[in-house]
N, C-alpha and C positions, 0 to 999 in steps of 0.2 A: 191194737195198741190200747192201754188203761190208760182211760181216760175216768176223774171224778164226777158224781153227779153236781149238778145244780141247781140251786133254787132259789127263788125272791119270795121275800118277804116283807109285810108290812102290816099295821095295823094303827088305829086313834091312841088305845094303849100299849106297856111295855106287854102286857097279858097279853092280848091281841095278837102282837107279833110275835111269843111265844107260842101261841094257840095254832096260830097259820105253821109255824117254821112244824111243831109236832104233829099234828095234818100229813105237811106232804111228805117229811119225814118219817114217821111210823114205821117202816118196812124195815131202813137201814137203823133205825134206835131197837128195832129187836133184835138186831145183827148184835149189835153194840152191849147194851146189855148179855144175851148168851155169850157174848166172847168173855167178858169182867165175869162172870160166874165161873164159865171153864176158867179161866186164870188164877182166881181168886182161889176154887177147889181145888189145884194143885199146887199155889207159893204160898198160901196162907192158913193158919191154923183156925183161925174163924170161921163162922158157919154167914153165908150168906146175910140172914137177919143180923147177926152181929155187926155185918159189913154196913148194913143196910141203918143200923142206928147210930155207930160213927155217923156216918153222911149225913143224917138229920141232926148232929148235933152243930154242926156249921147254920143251920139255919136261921137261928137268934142272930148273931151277928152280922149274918148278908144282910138281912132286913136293917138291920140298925147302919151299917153302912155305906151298901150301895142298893137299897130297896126295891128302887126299878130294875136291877138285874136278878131278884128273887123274884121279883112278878115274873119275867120273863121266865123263869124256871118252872114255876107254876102254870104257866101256859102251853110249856113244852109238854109237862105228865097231863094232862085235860086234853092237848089235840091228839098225843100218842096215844090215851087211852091206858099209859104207866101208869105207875103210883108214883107219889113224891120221891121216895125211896129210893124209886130205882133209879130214878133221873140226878138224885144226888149223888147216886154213889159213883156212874159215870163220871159226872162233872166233878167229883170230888178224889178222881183218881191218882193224881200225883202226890197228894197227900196221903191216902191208902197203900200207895205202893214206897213211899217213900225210902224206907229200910228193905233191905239196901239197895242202892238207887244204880244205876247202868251210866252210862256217858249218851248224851241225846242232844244234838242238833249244834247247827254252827251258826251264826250270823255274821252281820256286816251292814255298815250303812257306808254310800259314796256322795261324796257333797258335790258340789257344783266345780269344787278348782279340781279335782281330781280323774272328771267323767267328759267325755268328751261332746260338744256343743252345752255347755252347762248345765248337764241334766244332773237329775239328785235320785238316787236309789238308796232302795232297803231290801234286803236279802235274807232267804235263810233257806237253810237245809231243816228239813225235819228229819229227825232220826228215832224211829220206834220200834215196836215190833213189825212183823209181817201181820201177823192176826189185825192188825186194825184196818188192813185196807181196805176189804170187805164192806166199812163203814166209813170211813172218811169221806169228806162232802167239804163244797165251796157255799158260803153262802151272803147273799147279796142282801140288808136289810136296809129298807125305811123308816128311820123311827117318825114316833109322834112331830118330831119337831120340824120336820125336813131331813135331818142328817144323813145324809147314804153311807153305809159301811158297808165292805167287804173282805173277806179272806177263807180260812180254811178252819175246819172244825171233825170233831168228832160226832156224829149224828148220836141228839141228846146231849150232847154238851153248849153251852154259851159261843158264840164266836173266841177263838183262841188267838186270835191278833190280826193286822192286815191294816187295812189304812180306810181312811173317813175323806168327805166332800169337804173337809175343811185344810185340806194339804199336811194331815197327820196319822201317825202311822207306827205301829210296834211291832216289834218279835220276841220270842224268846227263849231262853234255854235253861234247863236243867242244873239248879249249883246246889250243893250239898253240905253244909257246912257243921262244926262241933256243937254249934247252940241248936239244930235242929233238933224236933222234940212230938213226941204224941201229943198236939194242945190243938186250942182251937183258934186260930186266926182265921181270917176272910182264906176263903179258899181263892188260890192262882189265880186257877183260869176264870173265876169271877173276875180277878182285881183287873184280868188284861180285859175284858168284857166292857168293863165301868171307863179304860182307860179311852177308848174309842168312842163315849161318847162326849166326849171334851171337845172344845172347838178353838181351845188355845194351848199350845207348849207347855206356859205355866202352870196350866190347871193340871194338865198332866203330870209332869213334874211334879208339882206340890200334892198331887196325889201319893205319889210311888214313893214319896219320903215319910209317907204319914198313915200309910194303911198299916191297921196290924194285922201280924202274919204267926205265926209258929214255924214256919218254914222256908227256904232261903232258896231264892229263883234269880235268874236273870233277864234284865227288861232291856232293851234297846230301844230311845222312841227318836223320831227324824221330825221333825217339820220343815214344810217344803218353805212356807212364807216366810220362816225363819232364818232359810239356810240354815240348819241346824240340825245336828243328832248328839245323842247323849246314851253313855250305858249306864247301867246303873246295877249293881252287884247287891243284892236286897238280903239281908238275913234277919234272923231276932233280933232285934236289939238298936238294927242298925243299916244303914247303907252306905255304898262308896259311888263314888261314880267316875266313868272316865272320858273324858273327851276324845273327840277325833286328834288325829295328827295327821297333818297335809292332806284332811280333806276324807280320809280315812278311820272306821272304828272297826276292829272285828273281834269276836269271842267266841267260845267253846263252853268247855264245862269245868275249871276251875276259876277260884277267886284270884285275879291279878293283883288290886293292889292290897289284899289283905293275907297270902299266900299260907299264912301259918294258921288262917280260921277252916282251910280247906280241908272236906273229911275224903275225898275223891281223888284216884289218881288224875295226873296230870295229863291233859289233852295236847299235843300236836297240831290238832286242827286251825287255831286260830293263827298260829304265827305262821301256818303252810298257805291260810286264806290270804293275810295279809303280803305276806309275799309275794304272791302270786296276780294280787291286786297292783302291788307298787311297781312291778314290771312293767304296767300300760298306763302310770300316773299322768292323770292329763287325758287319754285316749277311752277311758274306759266303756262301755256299753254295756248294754242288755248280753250281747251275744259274746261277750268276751266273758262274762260275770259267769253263763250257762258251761261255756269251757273251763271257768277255775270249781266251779261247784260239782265238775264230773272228775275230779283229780282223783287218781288214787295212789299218790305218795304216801308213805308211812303204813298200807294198807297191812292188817285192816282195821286199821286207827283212821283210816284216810276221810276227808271230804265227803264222799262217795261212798256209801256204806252198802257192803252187801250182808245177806246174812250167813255171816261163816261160819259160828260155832255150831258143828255137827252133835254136841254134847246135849244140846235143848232140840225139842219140838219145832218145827219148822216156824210153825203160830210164833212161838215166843223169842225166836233172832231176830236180833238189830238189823236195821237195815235204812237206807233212808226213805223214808215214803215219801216226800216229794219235797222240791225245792219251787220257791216265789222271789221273783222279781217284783218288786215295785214299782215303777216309772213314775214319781208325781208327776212330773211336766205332763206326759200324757193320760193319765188319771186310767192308768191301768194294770193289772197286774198279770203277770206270764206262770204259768203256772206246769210243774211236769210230773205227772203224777206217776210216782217210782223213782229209779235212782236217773239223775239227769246224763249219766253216760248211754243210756242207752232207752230212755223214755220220749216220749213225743210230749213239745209246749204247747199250752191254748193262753189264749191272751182274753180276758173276760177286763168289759169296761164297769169303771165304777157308777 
C-alpha cells in the first residue's frame, strides 16, 4: 500500500529549515524536477532555461513580501545541491502551467455545530497528475519561533497548506479566472506557505486580501479557537469570500459568487461534497468525511478521481493523489495517499 514519505524539520533560521527540509529531501526533488522537465518538453514551447528564468523572475517580489519564505527557498537549492532555478521553477509551477489550466482538488471545512462531539475539520482532495506521486512528501516543520506546521507538499516545493500549533489551518484549489495573465505576483504556493506562519485568523485573513497575485487560486482557512472557516475566491484585482452555512463550506474549481469572471468549465464536485456532508449534519466524523471524499458520482468529474483519459500519458492524467483530514481538537491530520476509495490512511501528529 503507498504510503508518502516523512520528514521533520527545523532550524534557528528560515534558511536553516530550508537547508535541513533540502538535505533529507534531495533524492525525491530530483524525482520532482525530471518530472517538470519531461512535462514541460512535451506541453510547452520553452526551452527549460526559458522555464528556468520565468521562475527567477518571481524572486524580487517573494523577498519583498514574504522574505522568510525566500530564505526558506534558498535553503532548499543549498541542502539539495539545486540551483535556485530549479527549486523555482517547481515551486512556481502553477503559475508556469497555468494556460490552460485542468480542474484540481475539492475542499471543505466542518465547524463544530455540524461534526459530531464538536470537533472542527478541514479537508481536501488533491487532484493532479499521476507523475507527481513519485515525489510527493508530508512534511512536519519547526520554525524559529516555536511554531509546528504540518501537511503535504511537493519535494522542492514550500509547504502547500495543512494546519499550525496555533489551531489554524488552509487548503486550496485551483480557480481560473478572465483577469488571469503572464505577470508576476507573489507565487501561490508561496502565499499559502507565509499563510501558516500566522498565529491568528486575522492575520491570515488580512493577508489573502492584500497579497499581490497575477493569478486567481482558491484558499480556504479554519481556525479551531475561533470556531471559524472562511473561503475565499482570490483573483487580480480582487477577492470574494464565502462563509460557511450550518456549520458547512465546500468548493471545487469554479468562482461561486462571481460566476461570470470564471474562465473554467463548471465543477459538480462541490455541491456533491456538500450534499453528501448535510446528509450526517450534526453527526459528522473523520470516517464519514473518508466515505464522502471516495464518491464517485458524476464520475469522472467525481470526488474521487481516477485517471481516465486514455488520450494522455499515464504521467499526465488527473487523478486524486490524496486526500487530508484535519482533526484540530486532536491536533492531527489523516492522511491517504492516492484515491481514498481504495488507498490506506496514516494519521501523523502535529
Amino acid at each position: 500500500m503507498l504510503h508518502y514519505p516523512f520528514i521533520k524539520v527545523s532550524g534557528a533560521t528560515y534558511y536553516e529549515i530550508g537547508k535541513d527540509y533540502g538535505r533529507q529531501a534531495k533524492d525525491l526533488i530530483a524525482h520532482a524536477i525530471s518530472d517538470y522537465k519531461q512535462v514541460f518538453a512535451g506541453s510547452s514551447d520553452r526551452s527549460w532555461e526559458e522555464i528556468q528564468q520565468f521562475a527567477l523572475s518571481f524572486v524580487d517580489i517573494t523577498r519583498r513580501v514574504a522574505p522568510e519564505v525566500m530564505e526558506e527557498v534558498e535553503g532548499i537549492a543549498e541542502g539539495s545541491g539545486f540551483s535556485l532555478a530549479d527549486i523555482m521553477v517547481v515551486n512556481c509551477r502553477y503559475e508556469i502551467t497555468k494556460f490552460p489550466q485542468k480542474h484540481e482538488c475539492t475542499t471543505a471545512a466542518v465547524l463544530p455545530e455540524a461534526a459530531r462531539d464538536g470537533k472542527m475539520y478541514l479537508v481536501k482532495n488533491w487532484d493532479y497528475r499521476v507523475g507527481i506521486m513519485d515525489h510527493v512528501m508530508i512534511i512536519h516543520i519547526t520554525q524559529p519561533d516555536g511554531t509546528r506546521i504540518m501537511g503535504l507538499t511537493e519535494a522542492g516545493q514550500v509547504i502547500r497548506g495543512g494546519m499550525n500549533s496555533h489551531g489554524l489551518g488552509s487548503v486550496s484549489n485551483n480557480l481560473q479566472s478572465i483577469y488571469d495573465a503572464w505577470a508576476v505576483g507573489l507565487p501561490t504556493v508561496f502565499a499559502r506557505r507565509q499563510l501558516l506562519k500566522y498565529k491568528t485568523f486575522d492575520e491570515i485573513k488580512d493577508f489573502i486580501l492584500n497579497f499581490p497575485r497575477a493569478v486567481s487560486c482558491n484558499i480556504m482557512i479554519a481556525g479551531y479557537k475561533e470556531k471559524k472557516a472562511v473561503d475565499f475566491e482570490v483573483y487580480p484585482g480582487g477577492v470574494d469570500m464565502i462563509e460557511t452555512e450550518n456549520g458547512v463550506v465546500t468548493h471545487a474549481n469554479h468562482f461561486v459568487v462571481q460566476p461570470e469572471i470564471h474562465a473554467l468549465q463548471r465543477s459538480p464536485r462541490d455541491a456533491r461534497l456538500r450534499e453528501l456532508l448535510m446528509k450526517k449534519h450534526g453527526e459528522i466524523d473523520a470516517e464519514y468525511i473518508k466515505c464522502c471524499m471516495a464518491d464517485h458520482e458524476n464520475y469522472p468529474q467525481a470526488l474521487c478521481r481516477h485517471p481516465a483519459d486514455p488520450t494522455l500519458p499515464l504521467g499526465m492524467r488527473s487523478c486524486t493523489v490524496s486526500n487530508e483530514i484535519m482533526d484540530f481538537e486532536a491536533g492531527v491530520i489523516h492522511i491517504c495517499a492516492g484515491q481514498p476509495c481504495s488507498g490506506e490512511y496514516s494519521t501523523y501528529v502535529l
